[in-house]
Backbone as CSV, one residue per row, in Angstrom:
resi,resn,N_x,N_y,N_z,CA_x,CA_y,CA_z,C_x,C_y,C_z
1,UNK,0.837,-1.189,0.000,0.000,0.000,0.000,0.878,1.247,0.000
2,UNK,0.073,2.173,-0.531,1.322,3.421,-1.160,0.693,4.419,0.262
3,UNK,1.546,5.269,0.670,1.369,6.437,1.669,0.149,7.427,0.821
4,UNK,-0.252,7.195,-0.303,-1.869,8.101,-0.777,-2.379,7.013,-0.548
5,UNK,-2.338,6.154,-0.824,-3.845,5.254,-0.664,-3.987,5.715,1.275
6,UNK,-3.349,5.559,1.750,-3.813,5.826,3.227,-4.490,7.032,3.550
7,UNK,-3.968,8.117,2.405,-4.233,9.459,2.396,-5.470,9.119,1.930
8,UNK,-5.827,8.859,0.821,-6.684,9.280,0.157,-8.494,7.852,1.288
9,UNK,-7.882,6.683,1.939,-8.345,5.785,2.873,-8.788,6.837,3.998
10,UNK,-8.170,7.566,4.761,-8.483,8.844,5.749,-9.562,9.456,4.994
11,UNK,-9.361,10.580,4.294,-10.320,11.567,3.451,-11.404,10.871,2.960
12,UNK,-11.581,9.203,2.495,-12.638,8.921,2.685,-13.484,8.141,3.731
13,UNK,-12.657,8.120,4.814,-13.712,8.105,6.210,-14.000,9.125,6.852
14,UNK,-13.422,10.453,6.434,-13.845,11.643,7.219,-14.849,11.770,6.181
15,UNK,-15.128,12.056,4.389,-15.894,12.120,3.768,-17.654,11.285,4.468
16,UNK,-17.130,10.152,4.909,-18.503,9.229,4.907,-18.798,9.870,6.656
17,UNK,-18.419,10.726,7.533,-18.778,10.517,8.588,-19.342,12.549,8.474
18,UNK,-19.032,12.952,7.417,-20.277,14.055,7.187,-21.561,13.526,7.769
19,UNK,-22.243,13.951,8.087,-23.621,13.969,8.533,-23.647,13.332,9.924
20,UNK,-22.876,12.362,10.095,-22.973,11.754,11.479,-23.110,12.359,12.741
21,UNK,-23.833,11.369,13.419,-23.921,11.835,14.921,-22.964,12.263,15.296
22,UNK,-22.538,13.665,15.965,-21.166,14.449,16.560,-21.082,13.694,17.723
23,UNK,-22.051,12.992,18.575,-21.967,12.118,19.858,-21.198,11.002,19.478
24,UNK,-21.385,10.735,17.936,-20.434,9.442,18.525,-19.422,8.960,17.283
25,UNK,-19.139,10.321,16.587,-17.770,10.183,15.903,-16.925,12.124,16.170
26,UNK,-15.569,11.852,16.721,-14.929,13.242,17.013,-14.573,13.536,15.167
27,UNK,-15.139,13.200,13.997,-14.642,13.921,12.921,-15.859,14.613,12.413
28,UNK,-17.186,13.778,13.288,-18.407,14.401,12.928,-18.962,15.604,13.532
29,UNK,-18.063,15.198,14.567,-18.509,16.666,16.109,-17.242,18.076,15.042
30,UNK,-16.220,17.623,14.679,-15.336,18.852,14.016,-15.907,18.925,13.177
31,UNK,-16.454,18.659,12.170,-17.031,19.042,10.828,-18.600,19.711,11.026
32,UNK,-18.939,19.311,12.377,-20.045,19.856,12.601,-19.835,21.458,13.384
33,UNK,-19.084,21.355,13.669,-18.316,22.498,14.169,-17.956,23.979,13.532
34,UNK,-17.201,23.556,12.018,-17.919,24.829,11.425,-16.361,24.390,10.993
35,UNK,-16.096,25.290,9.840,-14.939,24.943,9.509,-13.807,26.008,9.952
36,UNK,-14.125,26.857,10.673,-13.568,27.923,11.701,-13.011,27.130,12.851
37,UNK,-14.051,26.699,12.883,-13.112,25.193,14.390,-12.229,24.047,13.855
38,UNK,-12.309,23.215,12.980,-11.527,22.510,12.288,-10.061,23.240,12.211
39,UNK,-10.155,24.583,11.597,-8.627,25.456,11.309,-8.111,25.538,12.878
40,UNK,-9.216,25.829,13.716,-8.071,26.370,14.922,-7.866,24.825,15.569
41,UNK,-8.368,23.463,15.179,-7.722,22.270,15.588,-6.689,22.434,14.841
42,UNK,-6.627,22.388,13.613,-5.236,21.993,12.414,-4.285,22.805,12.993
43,UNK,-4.553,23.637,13.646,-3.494,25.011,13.891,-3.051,24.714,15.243
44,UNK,-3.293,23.956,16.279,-3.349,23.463,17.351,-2.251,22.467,16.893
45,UNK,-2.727,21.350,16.482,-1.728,20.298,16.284,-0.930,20.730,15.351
46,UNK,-0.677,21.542,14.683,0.350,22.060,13.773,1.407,22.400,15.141
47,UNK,1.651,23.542,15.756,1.712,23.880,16.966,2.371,22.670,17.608
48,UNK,1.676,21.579,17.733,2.763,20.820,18.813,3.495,19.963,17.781
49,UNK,3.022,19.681,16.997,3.974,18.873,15.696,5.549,20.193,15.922
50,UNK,4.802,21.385,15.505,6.101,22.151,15.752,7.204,21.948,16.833
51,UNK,6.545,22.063,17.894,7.251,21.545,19.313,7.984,20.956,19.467
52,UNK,7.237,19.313,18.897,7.959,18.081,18.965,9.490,17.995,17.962
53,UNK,9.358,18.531,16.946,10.188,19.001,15.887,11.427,19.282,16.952
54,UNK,11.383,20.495,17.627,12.039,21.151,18.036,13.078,20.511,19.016
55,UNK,12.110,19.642,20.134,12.470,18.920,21.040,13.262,17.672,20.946
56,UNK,12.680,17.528,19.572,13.644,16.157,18.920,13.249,14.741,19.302
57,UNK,12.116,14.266,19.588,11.533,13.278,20.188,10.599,12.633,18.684
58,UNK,11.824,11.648,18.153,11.214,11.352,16.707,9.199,10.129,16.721
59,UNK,9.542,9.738,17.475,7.881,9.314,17.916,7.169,10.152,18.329
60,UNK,7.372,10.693,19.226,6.143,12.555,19.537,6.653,12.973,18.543
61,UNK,7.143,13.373,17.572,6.644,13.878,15.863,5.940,13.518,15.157
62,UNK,5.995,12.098,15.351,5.696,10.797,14.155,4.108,10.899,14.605
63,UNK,3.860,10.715,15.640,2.356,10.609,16.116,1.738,12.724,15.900
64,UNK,2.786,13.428,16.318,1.946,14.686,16.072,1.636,14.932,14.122
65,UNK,2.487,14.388,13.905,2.449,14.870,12.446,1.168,13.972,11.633
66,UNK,1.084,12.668,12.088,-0.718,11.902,11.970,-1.753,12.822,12.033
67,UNK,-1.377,13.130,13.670,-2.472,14.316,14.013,-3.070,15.200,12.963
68,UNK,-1.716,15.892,12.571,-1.510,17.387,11.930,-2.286,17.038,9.833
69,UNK,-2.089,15.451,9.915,-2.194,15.142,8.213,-3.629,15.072,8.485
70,UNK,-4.508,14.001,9.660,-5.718,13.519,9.683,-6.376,15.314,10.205
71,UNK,-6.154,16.269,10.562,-7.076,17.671,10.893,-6.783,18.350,9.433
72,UNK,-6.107,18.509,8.952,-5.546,19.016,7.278,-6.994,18.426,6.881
73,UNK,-7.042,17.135,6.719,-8.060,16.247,5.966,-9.164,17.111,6.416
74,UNK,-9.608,17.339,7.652,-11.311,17.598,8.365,-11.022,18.959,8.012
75,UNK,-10.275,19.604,7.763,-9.885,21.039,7.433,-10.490,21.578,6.455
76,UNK,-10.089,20.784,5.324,-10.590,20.254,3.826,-11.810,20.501,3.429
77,UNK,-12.234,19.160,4.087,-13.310,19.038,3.956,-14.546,19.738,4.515
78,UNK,-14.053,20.637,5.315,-15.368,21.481,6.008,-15.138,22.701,4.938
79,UNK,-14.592,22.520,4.214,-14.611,23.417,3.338,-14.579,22.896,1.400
80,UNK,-14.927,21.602,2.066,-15.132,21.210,0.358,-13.913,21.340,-0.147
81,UNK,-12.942,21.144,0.091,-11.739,20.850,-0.508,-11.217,19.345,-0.754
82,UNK,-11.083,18.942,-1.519,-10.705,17.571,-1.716,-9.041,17.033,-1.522
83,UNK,-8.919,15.992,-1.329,-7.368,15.563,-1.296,-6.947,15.513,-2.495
84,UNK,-8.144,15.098,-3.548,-7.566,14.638,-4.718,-7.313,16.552,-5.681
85,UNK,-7.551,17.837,-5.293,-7.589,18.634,-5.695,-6.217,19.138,-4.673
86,UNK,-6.324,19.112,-4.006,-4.919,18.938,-3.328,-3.129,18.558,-4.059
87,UNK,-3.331,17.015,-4.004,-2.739,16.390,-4.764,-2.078,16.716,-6.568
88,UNK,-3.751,17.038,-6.911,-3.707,17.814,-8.265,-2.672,19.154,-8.346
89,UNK,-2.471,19.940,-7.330,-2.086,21.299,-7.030,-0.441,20.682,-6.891
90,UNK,-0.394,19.631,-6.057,1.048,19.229,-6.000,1.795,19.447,-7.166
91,UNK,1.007,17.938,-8.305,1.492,17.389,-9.495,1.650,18.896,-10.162
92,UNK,0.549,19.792,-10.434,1.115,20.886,-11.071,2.597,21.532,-10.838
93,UNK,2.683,21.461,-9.334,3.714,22.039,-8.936,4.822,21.194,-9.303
94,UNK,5.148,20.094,-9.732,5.910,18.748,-9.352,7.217,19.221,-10.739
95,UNK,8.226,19.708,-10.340,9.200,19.625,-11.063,9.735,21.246,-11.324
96,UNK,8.900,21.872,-10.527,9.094,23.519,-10.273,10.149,23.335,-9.168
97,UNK,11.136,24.387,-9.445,11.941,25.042,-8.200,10.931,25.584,-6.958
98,UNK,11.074,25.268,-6.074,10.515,25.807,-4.892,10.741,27.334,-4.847
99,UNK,11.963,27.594,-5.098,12.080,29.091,-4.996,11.228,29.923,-6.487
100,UNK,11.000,28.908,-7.515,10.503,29.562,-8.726,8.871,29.684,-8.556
101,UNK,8.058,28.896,-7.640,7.244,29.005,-7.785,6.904,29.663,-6.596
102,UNK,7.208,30.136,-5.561,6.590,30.948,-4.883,7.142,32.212,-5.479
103,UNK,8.139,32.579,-6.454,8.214,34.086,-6.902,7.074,33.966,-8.159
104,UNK,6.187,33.398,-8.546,4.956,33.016,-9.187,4.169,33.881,-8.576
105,UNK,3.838,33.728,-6.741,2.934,33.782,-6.298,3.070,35.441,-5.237
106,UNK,4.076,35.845,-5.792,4.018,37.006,-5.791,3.301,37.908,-5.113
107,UNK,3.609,38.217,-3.879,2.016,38.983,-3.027,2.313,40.169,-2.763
């Protein structure tokens, strides 16, 4: 199994747990939440993923950075964003200089 199929395996169990009882799934209670709450979770565990980074504790990364991929996903999706439009945005990018394409984006 490839590291997208897991990606893309996540995004569609947060996809199928839209509508669900918020009592008794935590992706149904965040999505029910508004997608204002979803960002300040993603931004939360972004935050200690950072931490852990810092601290150097390669398992408290490994587990914050799960965190940080599976709230990205509910992030997404409370906003109708897809993985696979995501992904798409990568491949565009895929063979650009990093430094060439953010002087693209020019702000």
């Amino acid at each position: 199994m490839s590291d997208r199929d897991a990606l893309s395996r996540l995004a569609a169990t947060i996809d199928a747990r839209r509508g669900a009882d918020p009592a008794t799934s935590w992706t149904a209670k965040l999505l029910a939440a508004g997608p204002e709450a979803a960002a300040a979770k993603f931004g939360e565990e972004a935050v200690e993923a950072v931490i852990e980074a810092v601290r150097g504790d390669r398992d408290r990364l490994t587990a914050e950075a799960a965190d940080v991929l599976y709230h990205l996903l509910v992030m997404l999706a409370a906003r109708d964003v897809s993985l696979a439009q995501v992904l798409a945005e990568l491949e565009r990018r895929e063979g650009t200089s990093g430094l060439a394409e953010k002087a693209s984006r020019a702000d």
